[in-house]
C-alpha positions, -999 to 999 in steps of 0.1 A, spaced: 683 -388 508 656 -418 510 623 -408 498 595 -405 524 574 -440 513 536 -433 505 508 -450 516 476 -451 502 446 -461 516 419 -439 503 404 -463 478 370 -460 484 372 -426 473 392 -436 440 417 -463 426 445 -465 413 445 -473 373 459 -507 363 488 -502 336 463 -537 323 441 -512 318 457 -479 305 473 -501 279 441 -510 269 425 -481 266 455 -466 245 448 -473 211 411 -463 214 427 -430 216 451 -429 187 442 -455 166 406 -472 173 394 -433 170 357 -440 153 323 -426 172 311 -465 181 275 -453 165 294 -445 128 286 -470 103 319 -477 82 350 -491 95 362 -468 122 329 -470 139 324 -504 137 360 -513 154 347 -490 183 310 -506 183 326 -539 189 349 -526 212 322 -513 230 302 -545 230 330 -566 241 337 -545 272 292 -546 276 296 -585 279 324 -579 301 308 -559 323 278 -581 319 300 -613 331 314 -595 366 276 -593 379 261 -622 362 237 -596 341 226 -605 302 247 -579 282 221 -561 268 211 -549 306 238 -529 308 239 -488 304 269 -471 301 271 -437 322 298 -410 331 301 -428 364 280 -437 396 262 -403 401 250 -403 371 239 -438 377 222 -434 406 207 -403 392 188 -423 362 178 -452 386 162 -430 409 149 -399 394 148 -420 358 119 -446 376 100 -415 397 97 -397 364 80 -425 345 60 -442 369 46 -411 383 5 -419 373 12 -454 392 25 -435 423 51 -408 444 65 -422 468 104 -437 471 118 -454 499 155 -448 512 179 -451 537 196 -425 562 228 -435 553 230 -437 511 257 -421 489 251 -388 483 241 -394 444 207 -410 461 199 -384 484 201 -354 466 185 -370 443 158 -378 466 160 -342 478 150 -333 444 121 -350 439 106 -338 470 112 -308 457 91 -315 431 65 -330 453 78 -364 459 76 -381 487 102 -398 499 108 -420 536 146 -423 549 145 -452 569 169 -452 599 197 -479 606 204 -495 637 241 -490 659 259 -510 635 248 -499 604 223 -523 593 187 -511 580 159 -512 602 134 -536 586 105 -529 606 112 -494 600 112 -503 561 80 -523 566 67 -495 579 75 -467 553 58 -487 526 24 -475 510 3 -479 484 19 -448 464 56 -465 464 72 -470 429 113 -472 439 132 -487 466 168 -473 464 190 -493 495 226 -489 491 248 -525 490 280 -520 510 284 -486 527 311 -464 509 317 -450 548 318 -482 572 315 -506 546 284 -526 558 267 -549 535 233 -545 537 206 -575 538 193 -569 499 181 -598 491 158 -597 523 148 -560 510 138 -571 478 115 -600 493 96 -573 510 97 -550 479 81 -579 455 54 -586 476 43 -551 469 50 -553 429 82 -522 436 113 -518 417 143 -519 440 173 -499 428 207 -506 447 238 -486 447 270 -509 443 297 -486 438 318 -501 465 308 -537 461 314 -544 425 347 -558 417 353 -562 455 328 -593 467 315 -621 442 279 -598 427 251 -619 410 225 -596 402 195 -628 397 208 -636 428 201 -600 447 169 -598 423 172 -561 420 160 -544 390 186 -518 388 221 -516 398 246 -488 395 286 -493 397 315 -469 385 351 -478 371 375 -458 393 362 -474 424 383 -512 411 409 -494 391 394 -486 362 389 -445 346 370 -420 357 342 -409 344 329 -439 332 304 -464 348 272 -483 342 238 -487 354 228 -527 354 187 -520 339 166 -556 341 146 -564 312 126 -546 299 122 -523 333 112 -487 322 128 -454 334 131 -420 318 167 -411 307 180 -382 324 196 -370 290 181 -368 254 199 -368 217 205 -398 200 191 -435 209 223 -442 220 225 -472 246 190 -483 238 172 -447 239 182 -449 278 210 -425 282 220 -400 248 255 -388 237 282 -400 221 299 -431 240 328 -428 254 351 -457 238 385 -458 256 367 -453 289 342 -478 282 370 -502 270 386 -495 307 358 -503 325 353 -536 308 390 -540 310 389 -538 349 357 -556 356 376 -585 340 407 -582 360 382 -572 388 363 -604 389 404 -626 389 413 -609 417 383 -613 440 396 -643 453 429 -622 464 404 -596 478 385 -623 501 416 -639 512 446 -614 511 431 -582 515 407 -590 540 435 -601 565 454 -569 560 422 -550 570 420 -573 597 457 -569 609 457 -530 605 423 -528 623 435 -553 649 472 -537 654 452 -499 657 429 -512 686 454 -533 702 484 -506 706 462 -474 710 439 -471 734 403 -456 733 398 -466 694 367 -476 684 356 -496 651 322 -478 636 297 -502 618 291 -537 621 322 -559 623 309 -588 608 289 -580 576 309 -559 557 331 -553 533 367 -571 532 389 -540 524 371 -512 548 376 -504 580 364 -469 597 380 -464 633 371 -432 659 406 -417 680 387 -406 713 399 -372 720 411 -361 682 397 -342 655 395 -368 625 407 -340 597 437 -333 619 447 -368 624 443 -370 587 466 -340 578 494 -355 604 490 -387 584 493 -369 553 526 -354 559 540 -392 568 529 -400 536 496 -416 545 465 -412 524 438 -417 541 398 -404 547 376 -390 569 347 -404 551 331 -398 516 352 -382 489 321 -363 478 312 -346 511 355 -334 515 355 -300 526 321 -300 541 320 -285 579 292 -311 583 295 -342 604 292 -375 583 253 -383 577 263 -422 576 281 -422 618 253 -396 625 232 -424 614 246 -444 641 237 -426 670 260 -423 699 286 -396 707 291 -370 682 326 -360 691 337 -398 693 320 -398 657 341 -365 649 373 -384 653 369 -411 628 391 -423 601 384 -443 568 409 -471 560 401 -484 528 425 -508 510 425 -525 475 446 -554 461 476 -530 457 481 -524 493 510 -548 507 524 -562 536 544 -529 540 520 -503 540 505 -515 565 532 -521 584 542 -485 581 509 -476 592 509 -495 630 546 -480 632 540 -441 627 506 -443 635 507 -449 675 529 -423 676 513 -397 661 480 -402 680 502 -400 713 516 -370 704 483 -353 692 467 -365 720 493 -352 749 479 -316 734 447 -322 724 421 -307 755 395 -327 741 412 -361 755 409 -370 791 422 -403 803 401 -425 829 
């Protein structure tokens, strides 16, 4: 008896590990044991490990090496940028500026400092996803420290205009904190280019380990650490480093930046055939975001008519993985904040799927998908009394 054949195409909630990588990571285990701060042999062997993967890292988004801070992964990330800048510029001013559609890492963290008595403005996005920039304009005053704008949506996968942000943000002397968990390692990243002062990313999101990630810091900019202990990492984030993980990290942010090409070329046109073949052979789909300015491996698609967690569990027992939006809100009876965010109709919004692909999807798997898939929504939908044709 033939095995059922698995599909997955949940990436933006985690990756797959490259083997490149585990292999790396090994010895730091077993052999390479030493705490990286330790001053005799063992230590030093994990210091320059450590260092090696820093310059790595530093390489994939065109930072200096020592800008980069090694987290537990991009909540923690985003928690240091953004409550690590409202902490220490707090006699300058209280006020942060975000957007309605951010991880989740950014806005409870933004929830937290109101609760603190912050202020924060969420500034809305327009039908396809993009920021409102004369809602932006509009939310800035005198008592703003941190602008916190997320780079490629982790839901929809639009890219937002950063560079533009950070213009605006200059000419009123702010810090600008972006969160680029699902655009580092899948589009080229040049952080002098996007002039941000602070960046986060996290390993498992391009194939790397879990619980291991950085925070991109410019200069000299100053922010409170969220932990204290040693002066680990430059006094900016205490506790003993994680060596095999960091190793991984900088071991996929090399492999990462190889295989971007293969992303932008590849990848990009299975996104495109899947998205095409779904709207083409099943009627009343629609694509959610902007289809133009977005990520190449993303693709987030409403089934009129269909509850999105059922479609997902009748995928699941083809052997399709798939999402029905951010791994970190699973389980929550909640509509997704980010196609709220859009507007429109809330059931359409209701029935939406995540597609998310990475360069280990093939040919295949998405040709299994546009076979079962048409089927499946038939049958759901000859049952479902939420879908009405004409």
């Amino acid at each position: 008896m033939s095995l059922m054949k698995q599909v997955y195409l949940d990436n933006n909630a985690t990756t797959p590990m490259d083997p490149e990588v585990f292999e790396t990571m090994r010895s730091y285990y077993v052999e390479d044991f030493g705490n990286a701060s330790s001053i005799h042999l063992h230590g030093q062997r994990a210091r320059s490990a450590v260092e090696d993967a820093r310059a790595q890292v530093a390489e994939l988004i065109g930072a200096k090496a020592k800008e980069i801070v090694f987290t537990s992964g991009g909540t923690e990330s985003d928690n240091t940028a953004v409550r690590g800048v409202a902490a220490q510029h707090l006699s300058r001013g209280d006020h942060i500026i975000t957007s309605t559609i951010e991880h989740s890492a950014v806005l409870r963290s933004c929830e937290h400092l109101e609760e603190k008595g912050l202020k924060v403005s969420y500034v809305p996005v327009d039908r396809h996803g993009i920021l409102r920039l004369d809602r932006f304009e509009k939310a800035l005053t005198e008592q703003t420290v941190l602008v916190s704008i997320i780079h490629g949506n982790n839901e929809i996968g639009v890219i937002q205009p950063i560079t533009q942000l950070v213009e605006i943000a200059r000419q009123h002397n702010l810090l600008f904190h972006t969160d680029a968990l699902q655009t580092v390692g899948k589009i080229p990243i040049c952080v002098s280019e996007l002039a941000v002062d602070l960046l986060a990313l996290s390993a498992h999101k391009f194939h790397g380990p879990k619980g291991v990630g950085a925070l991109y810091v410019r200069g000299e900019t100053s922010l409170q650490p969220l932990l204290f202990g040693g002066s680990h990492e430059r006094s900016r984030r205490a506790g003993t480093l994680d060596v095999p993980g960091i190793v991984g990290l900088g071991k996929a942010c090399e492999l990462a930046g190889q295989a971007l090409e293969d992303l932008n070329s590849r990848v990009w046109k299975l996104r495109d055939r899947l998205e095409a073949g779904i709207l083409q052979q099943i009627p009343d789909t629609v694509v959610n975001g902007c289809r133009e300015n977005r990520l190449p491996h993303i693709t987030n698609i409403s089934f009129r008519g269909l509850d999105g967690e059922a479609l997902l569990i009748s995928l699941d027992f083809q052997g399709v993985a798939v999402s029905t939006g951010s791994a970190c809100s699973s389980g929550s009876i909640e509509p997704s904040h980010v196609l709220t965010a859009l507007g429109g109709d809330q059931k359409l919004r209701d029935s939406a799927i995540r597609f998310s692909l990475s360069r280990m999807t093939t040919e295949s798997d998405i040709g299994y998908i546009l076979q079962i898939l048409p089927k499946i929504v038939q049958r759901m939908r000859e049952v479902s009394p939420l879908y009405q044709t004409g």
